[in-house]
C-alpha positions in Angstrom: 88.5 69.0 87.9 90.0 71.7 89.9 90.0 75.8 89.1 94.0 74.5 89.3 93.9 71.9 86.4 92.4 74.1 83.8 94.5 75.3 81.2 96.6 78.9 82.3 95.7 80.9 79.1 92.1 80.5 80.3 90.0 83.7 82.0 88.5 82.8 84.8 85.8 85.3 84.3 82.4 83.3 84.2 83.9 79.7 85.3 81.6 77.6 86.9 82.6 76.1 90.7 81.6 75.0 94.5 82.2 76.9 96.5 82.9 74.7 99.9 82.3 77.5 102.5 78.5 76.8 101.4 78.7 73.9 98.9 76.7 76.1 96.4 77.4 76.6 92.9 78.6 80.2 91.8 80.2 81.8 89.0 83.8 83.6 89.0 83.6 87.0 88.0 86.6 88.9 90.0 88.8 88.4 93.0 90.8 90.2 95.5 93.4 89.0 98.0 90.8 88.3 100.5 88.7 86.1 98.1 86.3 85.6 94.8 83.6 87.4 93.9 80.5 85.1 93.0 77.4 85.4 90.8 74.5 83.0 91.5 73.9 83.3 87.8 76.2 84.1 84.9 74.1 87.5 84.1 73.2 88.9 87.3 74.3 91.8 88.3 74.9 90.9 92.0 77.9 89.5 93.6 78.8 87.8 96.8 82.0 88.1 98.4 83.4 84.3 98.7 86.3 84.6 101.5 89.5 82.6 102.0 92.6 82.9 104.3 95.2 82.8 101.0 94.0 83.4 97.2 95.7 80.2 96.3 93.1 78.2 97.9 90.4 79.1 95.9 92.8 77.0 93.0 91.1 73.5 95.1 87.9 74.8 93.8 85.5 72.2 91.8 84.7 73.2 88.4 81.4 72.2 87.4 79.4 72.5 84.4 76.6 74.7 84.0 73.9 71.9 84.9 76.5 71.5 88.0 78.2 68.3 86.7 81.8 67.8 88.1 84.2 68.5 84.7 86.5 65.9 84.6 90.2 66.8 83.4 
């Protein structure tokens, strides 16, 4: 399943998903126009700055469970 197909009342805050600029696994915890801010792990308190060229982009984003299963639809 893609960030895309989940449903739009959902907060993104804390999904699960690959990130293909690495192929690791990262939680969503905020974004700006430039790209997604990523936690390793759902508590930490550190975030890495996940880049794309347009916002919309990061919507083709895997969602995976947290034992980093693909979620199907």
């Amino acid at each position: 399943m893609k960030i895309k197909d989940l449903p739009e009342d959902i907060s993104l805050d804390g999904v699960r998903f690959i990130y293909p600029g690495d192929g690791k696994r990262y939680y969503w915890a905020s974004q700006w126009n430039k790209g997604v801010w990523g936690k390793v792990n759902k508590g930490d308190s550190r975030m890495w700055p996940l880049f794309v060229n347009d916002l919309m982009l990061a919507l083709e984003w895997e969602v995976v469970g947290d034992e980093g299963e693909t979620v199907a639809p």
